[in-house]
C-alpha distance (Angstrom), angle and dihedral (degrees) to the residues before:
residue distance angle dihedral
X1 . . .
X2 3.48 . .
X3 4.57 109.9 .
X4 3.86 116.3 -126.2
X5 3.39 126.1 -111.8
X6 3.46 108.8 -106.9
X7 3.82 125.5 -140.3
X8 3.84 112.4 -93.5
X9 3.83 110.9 -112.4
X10 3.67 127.2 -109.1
X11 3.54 91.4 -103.7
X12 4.06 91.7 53.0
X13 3.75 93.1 48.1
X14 3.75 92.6 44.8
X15 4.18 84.0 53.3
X16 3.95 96.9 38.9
X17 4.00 86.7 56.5
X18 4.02 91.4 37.0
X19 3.88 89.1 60.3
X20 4.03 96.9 36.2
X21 4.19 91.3 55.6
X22 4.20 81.3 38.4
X23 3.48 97.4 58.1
X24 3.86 103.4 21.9
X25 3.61 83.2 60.6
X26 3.60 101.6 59.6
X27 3.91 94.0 45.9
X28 3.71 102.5 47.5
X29 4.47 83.6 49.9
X30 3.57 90.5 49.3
X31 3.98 98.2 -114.7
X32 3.92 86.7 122.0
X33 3.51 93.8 50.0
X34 3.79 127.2 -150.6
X35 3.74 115.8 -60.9
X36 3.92 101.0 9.8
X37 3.35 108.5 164.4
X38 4.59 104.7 -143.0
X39 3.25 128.8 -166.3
X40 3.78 120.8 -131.4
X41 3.89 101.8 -139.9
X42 4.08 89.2 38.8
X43 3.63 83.7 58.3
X44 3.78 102.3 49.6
X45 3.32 82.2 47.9
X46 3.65 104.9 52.7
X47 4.15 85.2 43.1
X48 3.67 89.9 48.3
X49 4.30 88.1 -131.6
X50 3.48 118.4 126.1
X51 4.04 119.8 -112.9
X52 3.75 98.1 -92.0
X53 3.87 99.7 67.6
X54 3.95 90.6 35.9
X55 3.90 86.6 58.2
X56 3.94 89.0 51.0
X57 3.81 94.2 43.2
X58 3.95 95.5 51.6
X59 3.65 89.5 40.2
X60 3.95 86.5 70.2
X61 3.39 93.1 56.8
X62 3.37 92.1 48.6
X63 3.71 85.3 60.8
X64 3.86 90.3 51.8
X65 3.68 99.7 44.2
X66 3.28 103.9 -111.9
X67 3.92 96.2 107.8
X68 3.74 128.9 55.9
X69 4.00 114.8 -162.4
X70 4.00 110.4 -129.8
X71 3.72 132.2 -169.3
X72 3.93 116.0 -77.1
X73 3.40 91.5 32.7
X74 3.38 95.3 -77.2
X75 4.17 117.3 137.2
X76 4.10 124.2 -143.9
X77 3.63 116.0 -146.5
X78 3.97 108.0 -124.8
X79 3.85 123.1 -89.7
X80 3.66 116.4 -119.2
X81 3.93 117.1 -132.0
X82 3.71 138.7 175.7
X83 3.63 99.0 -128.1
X84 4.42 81.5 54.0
X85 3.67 81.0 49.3
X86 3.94 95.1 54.1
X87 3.86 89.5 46.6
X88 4.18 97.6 46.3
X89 3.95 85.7 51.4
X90 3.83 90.3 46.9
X91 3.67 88.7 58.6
X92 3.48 103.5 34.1
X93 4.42 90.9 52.8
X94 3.90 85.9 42.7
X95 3.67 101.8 46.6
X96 4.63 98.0 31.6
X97 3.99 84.9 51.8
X98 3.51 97.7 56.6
X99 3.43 97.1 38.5
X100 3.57 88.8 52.0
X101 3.99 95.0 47.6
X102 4.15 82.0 52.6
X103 4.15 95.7 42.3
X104 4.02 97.8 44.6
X105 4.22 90.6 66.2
X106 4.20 88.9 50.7
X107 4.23 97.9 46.7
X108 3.55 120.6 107.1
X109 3.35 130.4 -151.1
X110 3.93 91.4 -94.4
X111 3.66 98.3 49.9
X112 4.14 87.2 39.9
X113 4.91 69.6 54.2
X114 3.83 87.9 51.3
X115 3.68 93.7 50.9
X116 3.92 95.3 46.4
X117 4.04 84.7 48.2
X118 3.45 93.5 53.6
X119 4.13 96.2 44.8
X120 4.01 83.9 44.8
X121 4.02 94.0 55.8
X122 3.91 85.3 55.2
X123 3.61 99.5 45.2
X124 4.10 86.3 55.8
X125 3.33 101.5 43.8
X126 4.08 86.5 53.5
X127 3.32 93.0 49.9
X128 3.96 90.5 48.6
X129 3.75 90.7 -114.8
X130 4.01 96.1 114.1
X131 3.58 152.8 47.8
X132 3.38 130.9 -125.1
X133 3.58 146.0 53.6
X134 3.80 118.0 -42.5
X135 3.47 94.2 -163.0
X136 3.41 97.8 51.4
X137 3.80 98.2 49.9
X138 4.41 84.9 42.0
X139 3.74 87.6 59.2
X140 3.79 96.3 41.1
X141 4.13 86.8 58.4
X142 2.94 101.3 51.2
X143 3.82 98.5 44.4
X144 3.72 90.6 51.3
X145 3.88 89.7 53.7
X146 3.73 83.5 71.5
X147 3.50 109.6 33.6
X148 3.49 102.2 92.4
X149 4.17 92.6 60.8
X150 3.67 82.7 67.5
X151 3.97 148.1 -99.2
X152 3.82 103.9 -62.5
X153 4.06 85.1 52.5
X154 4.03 88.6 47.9
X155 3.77 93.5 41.2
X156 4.36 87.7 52.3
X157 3.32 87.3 39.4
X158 3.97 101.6 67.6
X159 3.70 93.5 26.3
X160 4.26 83.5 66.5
X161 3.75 88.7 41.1
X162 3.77 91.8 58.1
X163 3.75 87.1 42.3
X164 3.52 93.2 58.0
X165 3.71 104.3 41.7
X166 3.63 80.4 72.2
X167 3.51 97.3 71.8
X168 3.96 102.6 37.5
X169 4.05 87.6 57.6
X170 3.33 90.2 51.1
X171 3.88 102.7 38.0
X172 3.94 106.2 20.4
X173 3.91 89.0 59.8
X174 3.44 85.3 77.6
X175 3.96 108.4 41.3
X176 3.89 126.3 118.9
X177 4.09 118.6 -114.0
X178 4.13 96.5 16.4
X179 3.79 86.8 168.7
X180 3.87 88.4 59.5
X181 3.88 98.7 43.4
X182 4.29 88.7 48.8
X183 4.41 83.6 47.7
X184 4.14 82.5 47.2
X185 3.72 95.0 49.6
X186 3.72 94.6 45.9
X187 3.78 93.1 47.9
X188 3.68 88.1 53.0
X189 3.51 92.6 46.6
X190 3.78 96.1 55.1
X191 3.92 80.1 56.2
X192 3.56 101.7 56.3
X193 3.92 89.5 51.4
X194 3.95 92.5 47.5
X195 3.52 91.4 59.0
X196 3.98 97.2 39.2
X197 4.04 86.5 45.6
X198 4.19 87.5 50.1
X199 4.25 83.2 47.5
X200 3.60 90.9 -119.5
X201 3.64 112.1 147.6
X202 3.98 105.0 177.9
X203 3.41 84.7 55.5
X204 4.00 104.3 46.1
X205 4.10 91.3 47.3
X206 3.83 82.4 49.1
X207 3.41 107.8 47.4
X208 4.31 80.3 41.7
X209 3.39 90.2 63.2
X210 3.58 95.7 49.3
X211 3.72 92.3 55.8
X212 4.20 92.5 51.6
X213 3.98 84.8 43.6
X214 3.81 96.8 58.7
X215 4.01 89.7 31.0
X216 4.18 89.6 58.2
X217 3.92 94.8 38.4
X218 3.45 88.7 55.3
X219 3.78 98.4 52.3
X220 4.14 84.5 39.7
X221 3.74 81.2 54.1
X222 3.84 101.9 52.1
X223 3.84 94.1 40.3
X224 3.99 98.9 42.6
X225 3.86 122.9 -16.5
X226 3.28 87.8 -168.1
X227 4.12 105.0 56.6
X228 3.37 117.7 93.5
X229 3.84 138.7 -128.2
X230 3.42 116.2 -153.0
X231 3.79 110.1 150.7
X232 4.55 81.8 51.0
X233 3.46 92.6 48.4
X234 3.14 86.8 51.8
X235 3.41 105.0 52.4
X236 3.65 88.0 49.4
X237 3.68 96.9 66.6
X238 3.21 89.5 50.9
X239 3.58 98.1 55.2
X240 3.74 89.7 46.4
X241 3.67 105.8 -111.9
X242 3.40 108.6 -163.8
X243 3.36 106.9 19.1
X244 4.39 92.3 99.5
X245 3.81 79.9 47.4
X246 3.98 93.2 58.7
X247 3.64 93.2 33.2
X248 4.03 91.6 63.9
């Protein structure tokens, strides 16, 4: 007869979600670049967590795509492409718009608060006025403008995000005018929240995918001007890029 898998320990969990944020970590920022080939036992290792909760904790990012198993045990960290890039943007402009369109209807006046705090923790810390982490407080707006359309639309929404952090370390690093592209992003930002604060959905999910629209053809831009993006562009006529734009 077959034994049951027992539950792993607290100690074993604690270490299989010690050396998934470990190593996650340094592949969504780019410090294990793009096709590194690791070695499972060098890892443990390094991490100081024996082989069991390793397996578990690359496993997951199997699952997410950010992994790729190899012979001998050994695990290749996924290659980054343009025409991956075209598809992640797809999704992301498809699937943020809609849940935004669904979430804008639920918020209340103090989530609409916790939005605006968020947006004006960025704003200061690009204008040198705060401390803190940009990033953090970038991410946290933009996951709370789809919260509210429920967890499966949260969940696919940071699972993208991470996706696509990936390929603004590695392409934005080298794009023309940064100061102008952070001043575009927080203009467009501003615009997203003035239409969720005045309840109006159309507009939000529009003006949304305006802001993902110039953010990916800039990164298409500095990597390749001429690639193209078919299944993004796409997506952003669909979501009706533009039309918050023209509206105002």
């Amino acid at each position: 007869m077959a034994r049951r898998a027992t539950a792993p320990g607290p100690g074993e969990r604690r270490s299989t979600d010690y050396a998934y944020r470990r190593i996650r970590e340094q592949i969504i920022s780019g410090k294990i670049p793009a096709g590194t080939v690791l070695s499972q036992a060098a890892l443990a290792e390094e991490l100081g967590v024996s082989r069991t909760p390793l397996r578990e904790a690359t496993r997951l990012m199997q699952n997410e795509g950010l992994l790729v198993g190899e012979r001998n045990q050994q695990l290749r960290v996924a290659s980054i492409s343009l025409t991956d890039l075209d598809q992640l943007y797809a999704i992301r402009i498809a699937s943020e718009t809609m849940a935004l369109r669904l979430a804008v209807p639920q918020m209340d006046d103090a989530h609409k608060a916790r939005i605006g705090e968020a947006l004006g923790a960025m704003d200061a810390i690009a204008a040198g006025d705060g401390a803190g982490d940009f990033d953090r407080h970038h991410r946290e707006f933009h996951r709370l403008l789809v919260v509210p359309a429920g967890e499966r639309f949260e969940a696919l929404s940071q699972t993208l995000w991470d996706h696509t952090i990936r390929y603004r370390s590695a392409y934005l690093s080298a794009a023309e005018d940064l100061e102008d592209a952070v001043a575009a992003a927080g203009r467009e930002h501003r615009g997203i929240e003035a239409a969720v604060t005045a309840g109006d959905a159309n507009g939000a999910a529009s003006a949304l995918a305006d802001h993902y629209a110039r953010t990916a053809r800039a990164i298409f831009a500095a990597a390749d001007p001429d690639h193209g993006a078919p299944a993004m562009e796409s997506a952003i006529s669909a979501a009706g890029a533009g039309a918050y734009q023209r509206k105002t």
